[in-house]
C-alpha positions as a Python dict, from the first residue, in 0.01 Angstrom:
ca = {
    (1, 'X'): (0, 0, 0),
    (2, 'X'): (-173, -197, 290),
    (3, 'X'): (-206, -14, 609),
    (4, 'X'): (-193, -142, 966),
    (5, 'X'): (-329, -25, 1310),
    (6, 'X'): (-234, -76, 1634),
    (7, 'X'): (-427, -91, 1924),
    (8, 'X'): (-312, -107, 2304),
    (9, 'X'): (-617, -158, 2547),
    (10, 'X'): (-563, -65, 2912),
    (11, 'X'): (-767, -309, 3116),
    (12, 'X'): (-883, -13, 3303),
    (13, 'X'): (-1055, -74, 3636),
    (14, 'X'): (-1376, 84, 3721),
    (15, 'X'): (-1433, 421, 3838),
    (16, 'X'): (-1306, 304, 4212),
    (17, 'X'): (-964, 191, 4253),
    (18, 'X'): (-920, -184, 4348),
    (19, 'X'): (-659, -248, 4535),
    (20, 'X'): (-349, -74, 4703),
    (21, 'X'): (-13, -212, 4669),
    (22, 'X'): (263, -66, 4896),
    (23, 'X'): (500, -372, 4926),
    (24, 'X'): (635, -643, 4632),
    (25, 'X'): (401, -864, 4791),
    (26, 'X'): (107, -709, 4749),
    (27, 'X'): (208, -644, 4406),
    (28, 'X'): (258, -1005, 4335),
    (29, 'X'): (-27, -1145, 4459),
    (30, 'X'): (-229, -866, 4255),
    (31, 'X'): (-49, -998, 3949),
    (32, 'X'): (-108, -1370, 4052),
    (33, 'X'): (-489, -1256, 4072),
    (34, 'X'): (-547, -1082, 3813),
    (35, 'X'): (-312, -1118, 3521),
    (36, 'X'): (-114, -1427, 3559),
    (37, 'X'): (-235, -1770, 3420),
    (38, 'X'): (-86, -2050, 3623),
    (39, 'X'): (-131, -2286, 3311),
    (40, 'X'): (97, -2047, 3167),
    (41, 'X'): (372, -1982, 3391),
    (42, 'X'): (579, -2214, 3120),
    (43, 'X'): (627, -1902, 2946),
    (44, 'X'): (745, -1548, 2990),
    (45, 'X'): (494, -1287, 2990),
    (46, 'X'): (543, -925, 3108),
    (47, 'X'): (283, -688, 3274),
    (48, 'X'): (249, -315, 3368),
    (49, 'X'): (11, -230, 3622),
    (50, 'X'): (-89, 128, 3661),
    (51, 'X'): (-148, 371, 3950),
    (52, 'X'): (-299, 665, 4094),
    (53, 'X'): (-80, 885, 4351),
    (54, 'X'): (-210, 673, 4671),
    (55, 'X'): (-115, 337, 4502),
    (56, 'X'): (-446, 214, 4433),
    (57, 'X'): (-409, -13, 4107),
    (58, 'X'): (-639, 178, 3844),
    (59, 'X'): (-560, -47, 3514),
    (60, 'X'): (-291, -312, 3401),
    (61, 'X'): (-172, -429, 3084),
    (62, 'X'): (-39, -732, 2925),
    (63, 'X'): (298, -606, 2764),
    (64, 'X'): (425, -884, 2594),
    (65, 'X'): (410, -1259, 2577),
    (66, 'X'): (747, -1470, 2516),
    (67, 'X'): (862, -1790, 2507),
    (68, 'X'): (1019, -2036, 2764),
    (69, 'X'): (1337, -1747, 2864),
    (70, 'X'): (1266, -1414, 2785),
    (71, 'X'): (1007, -1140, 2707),
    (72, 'X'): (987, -821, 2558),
    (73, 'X'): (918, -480, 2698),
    (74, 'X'): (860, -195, 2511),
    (75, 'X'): (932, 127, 2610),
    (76, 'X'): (621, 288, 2467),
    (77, 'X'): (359, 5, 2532),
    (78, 'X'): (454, 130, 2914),
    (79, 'X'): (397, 504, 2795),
    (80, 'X'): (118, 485, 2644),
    (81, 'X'): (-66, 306, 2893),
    (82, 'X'): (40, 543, 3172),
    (83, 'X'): (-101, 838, 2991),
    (84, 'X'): (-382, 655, 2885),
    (85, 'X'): (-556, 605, 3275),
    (86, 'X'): (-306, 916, 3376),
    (87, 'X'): (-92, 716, 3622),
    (88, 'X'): (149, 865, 3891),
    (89, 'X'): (342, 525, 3913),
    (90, 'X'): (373, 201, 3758),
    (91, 'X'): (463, -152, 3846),
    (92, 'X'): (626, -353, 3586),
    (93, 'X'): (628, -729, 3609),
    (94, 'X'): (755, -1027, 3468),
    (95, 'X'): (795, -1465, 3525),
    (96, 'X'): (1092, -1639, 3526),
    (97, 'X'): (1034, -1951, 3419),
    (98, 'X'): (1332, -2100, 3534),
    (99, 'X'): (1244, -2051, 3883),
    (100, 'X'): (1553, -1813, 3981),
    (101, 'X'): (1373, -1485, 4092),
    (102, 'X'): (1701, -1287, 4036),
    (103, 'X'): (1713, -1043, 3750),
    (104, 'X'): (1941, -1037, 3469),
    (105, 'X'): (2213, -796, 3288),
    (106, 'X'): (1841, -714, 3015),
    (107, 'X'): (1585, -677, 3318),
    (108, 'X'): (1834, -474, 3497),
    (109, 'X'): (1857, -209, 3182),
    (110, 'X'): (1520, -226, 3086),
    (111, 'X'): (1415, -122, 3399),
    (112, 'X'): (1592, 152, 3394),
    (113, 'X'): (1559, 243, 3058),
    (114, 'X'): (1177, 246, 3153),
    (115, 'X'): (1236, 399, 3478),
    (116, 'X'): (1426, 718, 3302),
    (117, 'X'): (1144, 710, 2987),
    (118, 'X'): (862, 734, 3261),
    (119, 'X'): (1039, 1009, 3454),
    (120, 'X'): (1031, 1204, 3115),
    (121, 'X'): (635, 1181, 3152),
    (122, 'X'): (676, 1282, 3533),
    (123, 'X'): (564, 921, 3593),
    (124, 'X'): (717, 743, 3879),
    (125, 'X'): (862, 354, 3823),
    (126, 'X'): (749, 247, 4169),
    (127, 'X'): (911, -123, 4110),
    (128, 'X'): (955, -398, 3896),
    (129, 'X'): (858, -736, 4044),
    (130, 'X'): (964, -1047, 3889),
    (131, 'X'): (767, -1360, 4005),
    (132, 'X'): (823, -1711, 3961),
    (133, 'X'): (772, -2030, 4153),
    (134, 'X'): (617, -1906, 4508),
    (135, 'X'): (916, -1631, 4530),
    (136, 'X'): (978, -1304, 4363),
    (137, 'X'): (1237, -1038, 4311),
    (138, 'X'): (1168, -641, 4386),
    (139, 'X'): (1398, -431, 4224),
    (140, 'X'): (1282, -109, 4445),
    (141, 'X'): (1385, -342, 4772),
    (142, 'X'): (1667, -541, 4560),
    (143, 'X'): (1514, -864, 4761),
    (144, 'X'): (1414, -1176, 4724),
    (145, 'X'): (1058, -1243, 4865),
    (146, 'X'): (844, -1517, 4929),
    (147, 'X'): (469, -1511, 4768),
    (148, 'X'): (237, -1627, 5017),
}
């Protein structure tokens, strides 16, 4: 019987944390930096950045790539990379495609499936930040932004 592995790389940061995000916005222009393509943006993908208790970014991780209206997230992909760089919080994100920042009825119980998994792990779901078109959506503020 053929056997499979699996293997989920945390792009972990150096030693030194790189950047802080407090607010959705820093968040998203993190995201926009470092883990978004903008030839891309046709497409769903979803992201999980990871951080130490001051909010300093130490890793992130591609989740899942979709296709033009929806994305996957799997509860233990998030997990796993958590533990991995020992987070205190994480910061999921996704694109909307379609341009409307606002979530729907699947990001709204993913989140909080993730959100309850995490707290399991004493890991803290700081936000979820979805991100299309120059706007984006915080579910911790339950706001529309603008992405500067």
């Amino acid at each position: 019987m053929p056997s499979y592995e699996l293997r989920v790389t945390v792009h972990k940061l150096n030693d030194e944390p790189t950047a802080r995000t407090v607010h959705p916005e820093d968040s998203a222009q993190y995201l926009l930096k470092n883990c978004y393509d903008p030839a891309e943006m046709w497409r769903e993908k979803a992201f999980a950045l990871f951080l130490d208790k001051a909010n300093n970014v130490i890793g992130h991780l591609l989740l899942s790539v979709g296709g033009t209206d929806s994305t996957t997230l799997d509860v233990k992909l998030v997990a796993k990379g958590a533990v991995d760089v020992l987070a205190s919080k994480v910061i999921l994100s996704h694109n909307h495609p379609s341009g409307n920042p606002l979530p729907g009825e699947t990001d709204i119980r993913m989140t909080n499936k993730i959100r309850e998994a995490l707290a399991i792990l004493d890991v803290e779901l700081l936000d979820h930040v979805i991100i299309c078109d120059g706007k984006g959506y915080s579910f911790n503020t339950q706001s529309v932004f603008i992405i500067k």
